[in-house]
KOLDREN-707371 format. One record per atom (N, C-alpha, C): residue in one letter; chain; atom name; z, x, y. Coordinates in steps of 0.2 Angstrom, whole numbers, plus 5000, padded with zeros to 4 digits. Example, Ala and Ser with C-alpha at 12.3 -4.5 7.8 and 13.67 -1.06 7.14 Angstrom:
BEGIN
PT  rest  kette  atom    pz    px    py
PT     A      A     N  5039  5066  4972
PT     A      A    CA  5039  5062  4978
PT     A      A     C  5039  5066  4984
PT     S      A     N  5035  5064  4989
PT     S      A    CA  5036  5068  4995
PT     S      A     C  5039  5064  5000
//
This chain:
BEGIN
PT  rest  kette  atom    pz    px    py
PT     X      A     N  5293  5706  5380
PT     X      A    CA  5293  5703  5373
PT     X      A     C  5287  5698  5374
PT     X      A     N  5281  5698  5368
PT     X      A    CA  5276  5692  5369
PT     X      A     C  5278  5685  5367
PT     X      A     N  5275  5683  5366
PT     X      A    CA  5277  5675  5366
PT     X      A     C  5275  5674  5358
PT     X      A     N  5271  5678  5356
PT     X      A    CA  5269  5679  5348
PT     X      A     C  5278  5680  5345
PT     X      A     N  5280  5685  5348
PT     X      A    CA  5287  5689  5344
PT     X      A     C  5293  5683  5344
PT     X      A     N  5293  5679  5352
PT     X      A    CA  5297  5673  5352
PT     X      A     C  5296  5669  5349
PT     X      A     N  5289  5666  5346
PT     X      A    CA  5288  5659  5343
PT     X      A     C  5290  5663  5335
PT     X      A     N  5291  5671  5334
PT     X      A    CA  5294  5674  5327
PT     X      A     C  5303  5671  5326
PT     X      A     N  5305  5675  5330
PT     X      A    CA  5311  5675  5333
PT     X      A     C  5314  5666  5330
PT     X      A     N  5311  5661  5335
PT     X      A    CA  5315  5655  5335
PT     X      A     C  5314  5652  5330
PT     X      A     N  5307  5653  5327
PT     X      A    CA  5306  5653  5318
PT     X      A     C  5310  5652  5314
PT     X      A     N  5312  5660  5313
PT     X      A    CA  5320  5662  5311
PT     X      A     C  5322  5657  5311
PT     X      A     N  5325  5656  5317
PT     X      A    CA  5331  5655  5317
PT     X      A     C  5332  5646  5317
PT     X      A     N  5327  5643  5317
PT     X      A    CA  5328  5635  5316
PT     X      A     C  5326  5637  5308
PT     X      A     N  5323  5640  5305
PT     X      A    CA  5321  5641  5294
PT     X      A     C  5328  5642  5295
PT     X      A     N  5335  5649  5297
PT     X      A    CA  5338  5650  5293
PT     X      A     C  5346  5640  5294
PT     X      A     N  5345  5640  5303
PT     X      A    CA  5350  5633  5303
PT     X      A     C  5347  5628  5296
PT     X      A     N  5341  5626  5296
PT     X      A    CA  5338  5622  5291
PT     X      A     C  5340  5625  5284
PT     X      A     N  5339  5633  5280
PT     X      A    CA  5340  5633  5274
PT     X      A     C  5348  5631  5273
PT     X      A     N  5352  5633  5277
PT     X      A    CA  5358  5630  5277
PT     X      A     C  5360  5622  5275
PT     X      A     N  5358  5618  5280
PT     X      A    CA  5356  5613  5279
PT     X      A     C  5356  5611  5273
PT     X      A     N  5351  5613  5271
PT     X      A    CA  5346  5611  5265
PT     X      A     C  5352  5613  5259
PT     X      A     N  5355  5617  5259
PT     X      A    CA  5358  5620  5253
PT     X      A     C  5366  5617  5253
PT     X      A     N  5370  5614  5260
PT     X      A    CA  5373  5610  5258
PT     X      A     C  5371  5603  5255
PT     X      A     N  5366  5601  5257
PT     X      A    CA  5361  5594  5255
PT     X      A     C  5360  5596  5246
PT     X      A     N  5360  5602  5244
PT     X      A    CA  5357  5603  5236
PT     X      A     C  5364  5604  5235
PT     X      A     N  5371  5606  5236
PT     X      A    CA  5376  5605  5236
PT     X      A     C  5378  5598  5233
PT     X      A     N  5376  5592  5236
PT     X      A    CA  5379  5586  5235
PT     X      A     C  5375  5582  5231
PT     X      A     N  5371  5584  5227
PT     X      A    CA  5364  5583  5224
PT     X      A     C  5365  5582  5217
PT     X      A     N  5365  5579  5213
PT     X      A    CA  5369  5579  5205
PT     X      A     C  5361  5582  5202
PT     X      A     N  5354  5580  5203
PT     X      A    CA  5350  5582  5198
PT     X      A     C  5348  5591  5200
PT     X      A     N  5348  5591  5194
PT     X      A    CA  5346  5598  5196
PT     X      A     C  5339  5601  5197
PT     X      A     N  5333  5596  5197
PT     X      A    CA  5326  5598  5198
PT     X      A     C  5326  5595  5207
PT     X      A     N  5330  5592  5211
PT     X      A    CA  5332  5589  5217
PT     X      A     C  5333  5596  5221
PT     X      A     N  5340  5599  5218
PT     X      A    CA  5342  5606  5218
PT     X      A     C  5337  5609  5219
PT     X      A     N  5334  5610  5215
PT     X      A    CA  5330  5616  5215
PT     X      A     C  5325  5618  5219
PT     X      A     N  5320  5607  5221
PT     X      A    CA  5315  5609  5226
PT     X      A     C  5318  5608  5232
PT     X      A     N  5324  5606  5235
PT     X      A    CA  5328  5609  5241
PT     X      A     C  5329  5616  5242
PT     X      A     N  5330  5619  5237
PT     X      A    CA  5333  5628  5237
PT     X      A     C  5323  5631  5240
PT     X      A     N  5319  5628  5236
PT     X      A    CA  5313  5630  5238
PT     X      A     C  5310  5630  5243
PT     X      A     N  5312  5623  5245
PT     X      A    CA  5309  5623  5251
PT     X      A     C  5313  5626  5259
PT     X      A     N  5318  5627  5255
PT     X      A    CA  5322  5631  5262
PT     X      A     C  5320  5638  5263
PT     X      A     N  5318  5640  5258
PT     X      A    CA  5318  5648  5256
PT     X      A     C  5310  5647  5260
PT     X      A     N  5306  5642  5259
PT     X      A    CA  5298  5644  5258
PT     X      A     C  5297  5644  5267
PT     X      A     N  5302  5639  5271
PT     X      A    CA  5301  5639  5278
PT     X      A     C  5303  5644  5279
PT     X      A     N  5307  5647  5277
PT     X      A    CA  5308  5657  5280
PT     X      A     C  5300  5660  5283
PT     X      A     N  5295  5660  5277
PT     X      A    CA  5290  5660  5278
PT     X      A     C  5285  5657  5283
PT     X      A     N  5286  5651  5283
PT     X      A    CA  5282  5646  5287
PT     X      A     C  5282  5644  5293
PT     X      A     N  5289  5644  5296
PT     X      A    CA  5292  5644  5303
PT     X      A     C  5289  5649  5307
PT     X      A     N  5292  5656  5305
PT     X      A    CA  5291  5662  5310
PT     X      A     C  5281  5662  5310
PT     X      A     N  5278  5662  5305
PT     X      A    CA  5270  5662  5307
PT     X      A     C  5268  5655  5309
PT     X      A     N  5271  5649  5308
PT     X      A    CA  5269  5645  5314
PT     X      A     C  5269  5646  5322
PT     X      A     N  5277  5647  5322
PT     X      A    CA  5280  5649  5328
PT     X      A     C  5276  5654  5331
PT     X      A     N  5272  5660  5327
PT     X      A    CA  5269  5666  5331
PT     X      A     C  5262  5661  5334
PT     X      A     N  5259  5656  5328
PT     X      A    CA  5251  5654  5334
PT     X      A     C  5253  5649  5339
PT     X      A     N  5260  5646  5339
PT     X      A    CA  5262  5640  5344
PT     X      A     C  5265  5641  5349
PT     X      A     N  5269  5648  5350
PT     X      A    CA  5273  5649  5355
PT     X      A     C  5267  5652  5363
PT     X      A     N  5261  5653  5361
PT     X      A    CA  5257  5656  5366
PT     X      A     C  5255  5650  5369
PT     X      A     N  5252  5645  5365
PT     X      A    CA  5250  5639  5368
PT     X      A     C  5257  5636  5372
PT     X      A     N  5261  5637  5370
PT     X      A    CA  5269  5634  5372
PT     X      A     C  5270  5635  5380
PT     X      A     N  5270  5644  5379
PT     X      A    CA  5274  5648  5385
PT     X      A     C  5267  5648  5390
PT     X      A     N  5261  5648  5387
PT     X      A    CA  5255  5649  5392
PT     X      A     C  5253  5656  5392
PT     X      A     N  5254  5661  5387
PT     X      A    CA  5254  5668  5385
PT     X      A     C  5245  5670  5386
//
């Protein structure tokens, strides 16, 4: 497995512990435009995590 697929991988998985996160945080939250850019931004790190992860994990691991 590369170090690109890993830096995917952890991505994942620190965007999905965070959107959680975020979504009991949008939970406790009374405004609803609050809500919403919480619910955004946890969804938008799906995206953003895994393709940072893929250029950072080569520099990391030494790939």
């Amino acid at each position: 497995m590369s170090a690109g697929v890993i830096g995917i991988l952890v991505g994942l998985v620190i965007a999905a512990v965070d959107f959680l996160l975020l979504r009991m945080l949008a939970g406790r939250v009374d405004l609803p435009e609050t809500k919403r850019v919480l619910n955004i931004t946890g969804l938008s790190q799906f995206v953003l995590l895994p393709i940072i992860g893929y250029f950072v994990a080569p520099y990391v691991i030494g790939d």
